[in-house]
Backbone as CSV, one residue per row, in Angstrom:
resi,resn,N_x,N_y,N_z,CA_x,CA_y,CA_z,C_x,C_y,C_z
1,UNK,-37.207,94.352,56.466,-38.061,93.731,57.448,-38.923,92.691,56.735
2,UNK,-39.136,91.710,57.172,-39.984,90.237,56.658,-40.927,90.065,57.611
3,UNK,-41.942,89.849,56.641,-43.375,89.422,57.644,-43.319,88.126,57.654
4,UNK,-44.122,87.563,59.234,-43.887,86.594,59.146,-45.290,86.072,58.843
5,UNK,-45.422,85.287,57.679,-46.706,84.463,57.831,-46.967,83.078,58.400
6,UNK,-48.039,83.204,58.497,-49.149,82.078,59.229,-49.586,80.987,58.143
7,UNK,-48.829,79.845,57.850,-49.105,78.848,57.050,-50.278,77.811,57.384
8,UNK,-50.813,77.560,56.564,-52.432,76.987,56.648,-51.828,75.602,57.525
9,UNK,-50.646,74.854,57.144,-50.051,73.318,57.607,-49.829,73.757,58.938
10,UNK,-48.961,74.767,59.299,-48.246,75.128,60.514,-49.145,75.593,61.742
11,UNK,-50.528,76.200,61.600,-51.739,76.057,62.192,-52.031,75.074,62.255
12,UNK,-52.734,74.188,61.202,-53.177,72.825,61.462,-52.397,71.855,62.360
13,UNK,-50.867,71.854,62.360,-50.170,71.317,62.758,-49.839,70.994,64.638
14,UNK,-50.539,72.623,64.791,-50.479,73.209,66.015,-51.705,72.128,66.584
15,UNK,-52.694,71.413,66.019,-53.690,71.101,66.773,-53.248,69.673,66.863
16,UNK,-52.316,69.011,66.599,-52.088,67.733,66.609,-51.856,67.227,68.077
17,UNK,-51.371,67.810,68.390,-51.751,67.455,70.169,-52.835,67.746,71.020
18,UNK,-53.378,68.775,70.555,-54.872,68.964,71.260,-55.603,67.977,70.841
19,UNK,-55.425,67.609,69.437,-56.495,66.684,68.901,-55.859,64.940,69.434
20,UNK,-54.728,64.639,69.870,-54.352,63.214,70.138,-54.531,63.097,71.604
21,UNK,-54.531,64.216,72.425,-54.807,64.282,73.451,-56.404,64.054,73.806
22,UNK,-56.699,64.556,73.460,-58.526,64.617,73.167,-59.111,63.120,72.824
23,UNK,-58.352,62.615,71.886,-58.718,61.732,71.083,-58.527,60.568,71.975
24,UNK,-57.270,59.877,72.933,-56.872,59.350,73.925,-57.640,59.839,75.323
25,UNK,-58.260,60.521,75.795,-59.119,60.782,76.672,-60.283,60.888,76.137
26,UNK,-60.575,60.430,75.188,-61.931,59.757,74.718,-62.215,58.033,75.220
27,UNK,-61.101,57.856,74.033,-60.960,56.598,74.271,-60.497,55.789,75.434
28,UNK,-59.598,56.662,76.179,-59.469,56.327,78.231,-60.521,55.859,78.449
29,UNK,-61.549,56.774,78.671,-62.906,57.052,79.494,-63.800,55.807,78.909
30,UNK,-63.577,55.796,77.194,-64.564,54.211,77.024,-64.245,53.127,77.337
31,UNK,-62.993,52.721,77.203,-62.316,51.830,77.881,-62.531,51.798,79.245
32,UNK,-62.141,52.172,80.229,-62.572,52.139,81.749,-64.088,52.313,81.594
33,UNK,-65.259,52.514,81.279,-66.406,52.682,81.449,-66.991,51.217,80.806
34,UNK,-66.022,50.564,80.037,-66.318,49.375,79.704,-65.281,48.216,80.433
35,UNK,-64.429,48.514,80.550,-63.521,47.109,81.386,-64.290,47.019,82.773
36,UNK,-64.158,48.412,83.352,-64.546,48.373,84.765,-65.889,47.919,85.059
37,UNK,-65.219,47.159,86.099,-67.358,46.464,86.497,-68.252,47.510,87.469
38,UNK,-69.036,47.935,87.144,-70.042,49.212,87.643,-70.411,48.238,89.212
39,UNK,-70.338,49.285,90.010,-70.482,49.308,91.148,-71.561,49.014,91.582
40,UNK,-72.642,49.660,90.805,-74.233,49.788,91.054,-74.514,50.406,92.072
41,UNK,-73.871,51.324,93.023,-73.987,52.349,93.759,-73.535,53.479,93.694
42,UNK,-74.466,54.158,94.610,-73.784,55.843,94.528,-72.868,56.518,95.039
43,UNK,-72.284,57.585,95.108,-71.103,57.450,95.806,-71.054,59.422,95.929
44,UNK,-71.557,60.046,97.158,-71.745,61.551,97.635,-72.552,62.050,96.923
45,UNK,-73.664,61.567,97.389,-74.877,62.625,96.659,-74.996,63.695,97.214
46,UNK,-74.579,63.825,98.039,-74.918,64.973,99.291,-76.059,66.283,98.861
47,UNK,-76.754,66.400,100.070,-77.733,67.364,99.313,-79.477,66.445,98.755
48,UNK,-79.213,65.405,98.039,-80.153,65.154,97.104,-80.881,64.222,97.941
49,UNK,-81.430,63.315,97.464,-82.709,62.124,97.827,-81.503,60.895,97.237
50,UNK,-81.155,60.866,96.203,-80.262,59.786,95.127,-79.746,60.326,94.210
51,UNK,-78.776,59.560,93.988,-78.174,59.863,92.612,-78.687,60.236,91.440
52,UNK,-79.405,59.599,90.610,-80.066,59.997,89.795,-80.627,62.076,89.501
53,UNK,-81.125,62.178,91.080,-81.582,63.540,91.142,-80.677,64.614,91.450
54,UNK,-79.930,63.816,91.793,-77.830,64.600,92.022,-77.816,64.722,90.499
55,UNK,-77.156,63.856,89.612,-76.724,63.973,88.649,-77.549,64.794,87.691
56,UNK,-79.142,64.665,87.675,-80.295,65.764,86.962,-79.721,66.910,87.240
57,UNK,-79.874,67.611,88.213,-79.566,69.073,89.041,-78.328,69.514,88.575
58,UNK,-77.227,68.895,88.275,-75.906,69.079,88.627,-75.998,69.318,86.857
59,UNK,-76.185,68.232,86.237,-75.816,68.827,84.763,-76.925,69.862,84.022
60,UNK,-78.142,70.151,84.781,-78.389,71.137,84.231,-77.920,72.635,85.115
61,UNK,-77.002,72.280,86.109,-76.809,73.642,86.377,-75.511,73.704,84.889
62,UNK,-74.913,72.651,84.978,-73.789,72.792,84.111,-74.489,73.422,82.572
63,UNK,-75.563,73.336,82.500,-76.129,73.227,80.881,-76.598,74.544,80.669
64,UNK,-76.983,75.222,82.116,-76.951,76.486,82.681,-75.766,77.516,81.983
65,UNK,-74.786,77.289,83.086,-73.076,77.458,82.299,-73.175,77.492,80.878
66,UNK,-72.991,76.789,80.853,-72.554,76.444,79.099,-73.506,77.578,78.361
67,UNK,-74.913,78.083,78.731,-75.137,79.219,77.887,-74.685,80.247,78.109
68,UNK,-74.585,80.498,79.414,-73.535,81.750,79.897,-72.069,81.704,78.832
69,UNK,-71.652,80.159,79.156,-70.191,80.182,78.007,-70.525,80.633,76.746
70,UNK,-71.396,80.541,76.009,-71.869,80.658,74.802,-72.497,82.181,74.653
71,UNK,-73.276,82.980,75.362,-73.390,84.432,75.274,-72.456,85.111,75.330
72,UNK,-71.434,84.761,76.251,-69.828,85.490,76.911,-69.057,85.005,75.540
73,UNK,-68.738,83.918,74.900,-67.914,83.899,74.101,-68.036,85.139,73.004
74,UNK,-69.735,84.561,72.509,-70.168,85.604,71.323,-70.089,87.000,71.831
75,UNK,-70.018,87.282,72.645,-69.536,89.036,73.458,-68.223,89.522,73.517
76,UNK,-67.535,88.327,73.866,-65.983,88.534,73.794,-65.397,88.882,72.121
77,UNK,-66.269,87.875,71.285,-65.586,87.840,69.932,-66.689,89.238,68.734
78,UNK,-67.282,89.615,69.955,-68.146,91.269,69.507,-69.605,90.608,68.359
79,UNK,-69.882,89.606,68.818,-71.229,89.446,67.353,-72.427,89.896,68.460
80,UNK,-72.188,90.312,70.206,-73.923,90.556,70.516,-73.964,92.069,70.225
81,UNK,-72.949,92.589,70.459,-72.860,94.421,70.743,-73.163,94.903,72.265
82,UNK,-72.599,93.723,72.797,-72.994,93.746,74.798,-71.399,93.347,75.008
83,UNK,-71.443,94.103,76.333,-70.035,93.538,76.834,-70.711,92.770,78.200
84,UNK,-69.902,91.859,78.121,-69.803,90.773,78.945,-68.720,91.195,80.446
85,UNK,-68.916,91.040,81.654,-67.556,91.601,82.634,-66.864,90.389,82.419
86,UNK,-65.620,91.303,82.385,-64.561,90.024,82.517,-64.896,89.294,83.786
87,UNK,-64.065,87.778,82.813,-63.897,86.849,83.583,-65.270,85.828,83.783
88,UNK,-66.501,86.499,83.328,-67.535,85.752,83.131,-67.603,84.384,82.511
89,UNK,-66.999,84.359,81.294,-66.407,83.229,80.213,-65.710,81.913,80.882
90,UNK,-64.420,82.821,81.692,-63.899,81.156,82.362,-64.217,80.677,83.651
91,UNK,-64.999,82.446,84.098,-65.605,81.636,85.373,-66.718,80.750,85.407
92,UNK,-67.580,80.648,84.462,-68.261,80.184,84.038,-68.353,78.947,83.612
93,UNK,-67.067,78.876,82.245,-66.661,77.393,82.123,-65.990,76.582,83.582
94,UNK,-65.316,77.551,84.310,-64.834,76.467,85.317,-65.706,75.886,85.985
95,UNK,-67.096,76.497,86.511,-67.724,76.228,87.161,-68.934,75.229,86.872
96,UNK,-69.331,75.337,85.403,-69.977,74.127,84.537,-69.113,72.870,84.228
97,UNK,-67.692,72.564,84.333,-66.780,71.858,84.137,-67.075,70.977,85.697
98,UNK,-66.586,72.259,86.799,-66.663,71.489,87.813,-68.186,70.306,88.461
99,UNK,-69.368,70.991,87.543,-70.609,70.473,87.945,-70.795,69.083,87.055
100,UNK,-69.447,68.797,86.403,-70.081,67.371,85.666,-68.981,66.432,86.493
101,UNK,-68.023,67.146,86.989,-66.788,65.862,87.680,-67.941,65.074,88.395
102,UNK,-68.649,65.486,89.574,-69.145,64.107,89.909,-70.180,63.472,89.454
103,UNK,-70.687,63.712,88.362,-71.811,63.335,87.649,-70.968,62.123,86.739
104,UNK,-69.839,62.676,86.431,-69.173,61.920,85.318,-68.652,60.478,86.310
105,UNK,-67.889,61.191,87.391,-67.402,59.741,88.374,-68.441,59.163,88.770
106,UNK,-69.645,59.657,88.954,-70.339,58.348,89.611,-71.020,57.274,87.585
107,UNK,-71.350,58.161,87.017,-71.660,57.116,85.824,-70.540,56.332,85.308
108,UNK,-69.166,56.955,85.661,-68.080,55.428,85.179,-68.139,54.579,85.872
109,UNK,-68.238,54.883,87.464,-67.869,54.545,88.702,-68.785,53.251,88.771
110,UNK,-69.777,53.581,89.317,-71.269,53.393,89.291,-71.941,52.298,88.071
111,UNK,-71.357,53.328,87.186,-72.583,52.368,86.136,-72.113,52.059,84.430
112,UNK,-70.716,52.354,84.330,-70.059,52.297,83.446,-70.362,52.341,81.929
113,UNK,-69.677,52.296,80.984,-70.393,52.794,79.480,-71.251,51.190,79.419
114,UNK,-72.156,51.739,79.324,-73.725,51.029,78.690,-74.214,51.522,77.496
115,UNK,-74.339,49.779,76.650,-74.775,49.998,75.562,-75.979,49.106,75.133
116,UNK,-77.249,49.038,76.123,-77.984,47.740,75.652,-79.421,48.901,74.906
117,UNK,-79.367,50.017,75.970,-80.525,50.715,75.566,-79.868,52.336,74.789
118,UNK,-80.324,52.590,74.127,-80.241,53.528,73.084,-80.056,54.779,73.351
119,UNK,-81.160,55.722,74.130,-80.333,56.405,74.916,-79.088,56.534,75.972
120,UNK,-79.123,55.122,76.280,-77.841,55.219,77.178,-76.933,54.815,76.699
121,UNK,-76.579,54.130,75.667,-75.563,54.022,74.283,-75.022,55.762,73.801
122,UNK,-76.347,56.522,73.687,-75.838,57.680,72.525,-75.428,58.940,74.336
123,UNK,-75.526,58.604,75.481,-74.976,59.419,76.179,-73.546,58.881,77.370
124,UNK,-73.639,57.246,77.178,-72.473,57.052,77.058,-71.286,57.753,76.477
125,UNK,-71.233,57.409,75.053,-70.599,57.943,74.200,-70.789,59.671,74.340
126,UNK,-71.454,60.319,74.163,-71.673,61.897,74.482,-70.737,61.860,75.842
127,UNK,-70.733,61.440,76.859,-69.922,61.719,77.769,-68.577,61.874,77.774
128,UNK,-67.817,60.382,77.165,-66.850,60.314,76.237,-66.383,61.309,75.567
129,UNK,-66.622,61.982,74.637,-66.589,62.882,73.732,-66.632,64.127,74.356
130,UNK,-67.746,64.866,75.178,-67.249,65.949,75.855,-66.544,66.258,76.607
131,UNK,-65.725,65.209,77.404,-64.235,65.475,77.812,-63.152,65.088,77.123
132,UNK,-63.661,64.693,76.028,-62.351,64.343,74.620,-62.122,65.827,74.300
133,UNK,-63.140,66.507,73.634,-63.252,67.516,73.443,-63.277,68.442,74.464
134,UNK,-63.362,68.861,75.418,-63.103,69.843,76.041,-61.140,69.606,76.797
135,UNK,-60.662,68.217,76.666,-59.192,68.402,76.701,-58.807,68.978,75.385
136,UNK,-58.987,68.970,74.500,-58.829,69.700,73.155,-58.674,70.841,73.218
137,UNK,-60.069,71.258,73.620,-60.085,72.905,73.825,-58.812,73.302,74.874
138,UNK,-59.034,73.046,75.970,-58.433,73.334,76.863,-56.488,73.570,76.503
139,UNK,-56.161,72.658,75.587,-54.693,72.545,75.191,-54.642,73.542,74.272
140,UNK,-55.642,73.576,73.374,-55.641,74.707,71.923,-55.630,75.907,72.655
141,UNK,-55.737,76.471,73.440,-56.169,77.721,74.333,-54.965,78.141,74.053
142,UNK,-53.830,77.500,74.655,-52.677,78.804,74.981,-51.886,78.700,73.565
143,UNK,-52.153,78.040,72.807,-51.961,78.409,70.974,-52.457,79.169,70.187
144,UNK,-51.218,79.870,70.027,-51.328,81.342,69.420,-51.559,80.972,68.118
145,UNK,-50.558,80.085,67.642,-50.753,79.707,66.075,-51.910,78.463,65.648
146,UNK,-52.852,78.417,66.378,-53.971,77.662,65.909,-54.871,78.336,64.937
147,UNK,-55.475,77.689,64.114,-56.216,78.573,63.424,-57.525,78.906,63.465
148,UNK,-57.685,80.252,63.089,-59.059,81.071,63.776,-60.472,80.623,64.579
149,UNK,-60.412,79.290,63.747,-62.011,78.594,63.766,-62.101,77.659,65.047
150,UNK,-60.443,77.252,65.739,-60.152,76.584,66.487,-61.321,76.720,68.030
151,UNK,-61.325,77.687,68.525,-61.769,77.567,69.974,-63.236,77.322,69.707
152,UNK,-63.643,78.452,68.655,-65.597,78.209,68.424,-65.488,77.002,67.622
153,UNK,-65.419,76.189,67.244,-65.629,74.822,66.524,-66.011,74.226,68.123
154,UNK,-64.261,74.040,68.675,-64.238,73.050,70.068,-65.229,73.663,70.873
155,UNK,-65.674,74.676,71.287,-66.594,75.426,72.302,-67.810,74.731,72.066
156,UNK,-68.103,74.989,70.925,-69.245,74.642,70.146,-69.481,73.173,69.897
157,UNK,-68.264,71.899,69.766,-68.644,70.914,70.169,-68.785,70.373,71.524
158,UNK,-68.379,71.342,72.552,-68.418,70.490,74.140,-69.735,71.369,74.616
159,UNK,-70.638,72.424,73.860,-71.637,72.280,74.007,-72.676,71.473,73.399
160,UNK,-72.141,71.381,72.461,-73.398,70.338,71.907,-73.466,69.126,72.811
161,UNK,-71.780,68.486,72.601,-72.307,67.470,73.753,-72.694,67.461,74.918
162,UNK,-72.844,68.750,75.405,-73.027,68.890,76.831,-74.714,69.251,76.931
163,UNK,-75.842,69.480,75.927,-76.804,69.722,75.524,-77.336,67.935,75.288
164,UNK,-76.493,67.743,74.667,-77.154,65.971,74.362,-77.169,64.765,75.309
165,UNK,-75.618,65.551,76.699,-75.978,64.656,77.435,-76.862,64.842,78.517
166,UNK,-77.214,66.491,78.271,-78.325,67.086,79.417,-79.694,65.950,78.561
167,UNK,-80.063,66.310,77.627,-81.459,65.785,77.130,-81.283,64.326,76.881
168,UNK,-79.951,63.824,76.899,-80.410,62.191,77.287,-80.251,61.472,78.836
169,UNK,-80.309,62.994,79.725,-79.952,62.205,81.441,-81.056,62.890,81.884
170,UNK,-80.735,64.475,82.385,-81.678,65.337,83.431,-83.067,65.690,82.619
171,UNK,-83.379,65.568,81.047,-84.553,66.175,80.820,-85.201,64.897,80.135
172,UNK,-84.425,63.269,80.466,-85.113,62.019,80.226,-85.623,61.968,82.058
173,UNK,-84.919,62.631,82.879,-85.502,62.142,84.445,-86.274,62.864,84.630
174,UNK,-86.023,64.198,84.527,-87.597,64.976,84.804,-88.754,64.863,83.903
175,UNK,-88.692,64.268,82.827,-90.174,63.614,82.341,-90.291,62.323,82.568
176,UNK,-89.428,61.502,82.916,-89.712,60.046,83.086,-89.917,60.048,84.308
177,UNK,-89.443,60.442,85.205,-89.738,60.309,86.861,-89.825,61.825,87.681
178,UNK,-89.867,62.531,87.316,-90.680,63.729,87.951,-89.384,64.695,88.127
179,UNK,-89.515,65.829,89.201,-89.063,66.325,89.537,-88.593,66.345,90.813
180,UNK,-87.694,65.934,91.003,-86.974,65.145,92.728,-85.675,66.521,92.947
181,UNK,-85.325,66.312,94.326,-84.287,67.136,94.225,-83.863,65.286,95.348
């Protein structure tokens, strides 16, 4: 009987499509956020006063999520000593995923990658990047032969960016212009 091992290349190898995939839906999203001419309107706020207070609400429910994703992961992979109920983890991510689709369409849509002012340069780009990275994740998932560090690295970068683009959108509007719904 022969064991089969797990080669350090043949893991790495495994991520070459998560990572070109990722990498091309980065670069999609800057491209269209820069060719396309911004609309300068909003487009289903429903619920809110404006856009602006749509898009606040919406990514911090998502930013919400994302700690739920982040307690549930570390529960799943045993570092709290709490069990988590199943299904918490992807119901969770689906549902923080789903709270940036229209946040994300109306800023391509709407108002496209902007780069004159600084915060909106570094969450441009953050936007970019957390759906680069979360197609990443999303492909690495059903790879068995990825290697160990694979999902918490990617988890861990589509929260960060999802933290940077909360504190350069919803927690620049609720101190710059109040608290609106």
């Amino acid at each position: 009987m022969t064991a089969i091992h797990r080669t350090p290349s043949r893991g790495l190898a495994s991520l070459l499509v998560p990572l070109l995939a990722g990498g091309l839906v980065v670069l999609a999203l800057g491209v269209y956020g820069r060719a396309h001419t911004p609309t300068g309107y909003a487009v289903g706020v429903a619920g809110f006063s404006a856009a602006l207070p749509m898009k606040a609400w919406l990514t911090t429910g998502a930013l919400v999520l994302a700690f739920v994703q982040v307690v549930s992961a570390l529960s799943m992979w045993g570092r709290l000593g709490i069990a988590v109920p199943p299904g918490v983890h992807r119901w969770s991510g689906r549902l923080a995923f789903l709270l940036t689709i229209p946040v994300a369409f109306h800023c391509l849509y709407a108002l496209g990658l902007q780069y004159d002012v600084p915060r909106v340069l570094a969450h441009s780009l953050l936007g970019c990047f957390f759906y680069g990275v979360f197609t990443a994740k999303m492909l690495a998932l059903p790879k068995r032969d990825t290697p160990g560090w694979t999902l918490p690295v990617f988890g861990g970068l589509a929260f960060t960016a999802l933290v940077g683009l909360w504190l350069t959108s919803a927690f620049w509007f609720f101190t710059a212009v109040g608290i609106k719904v």
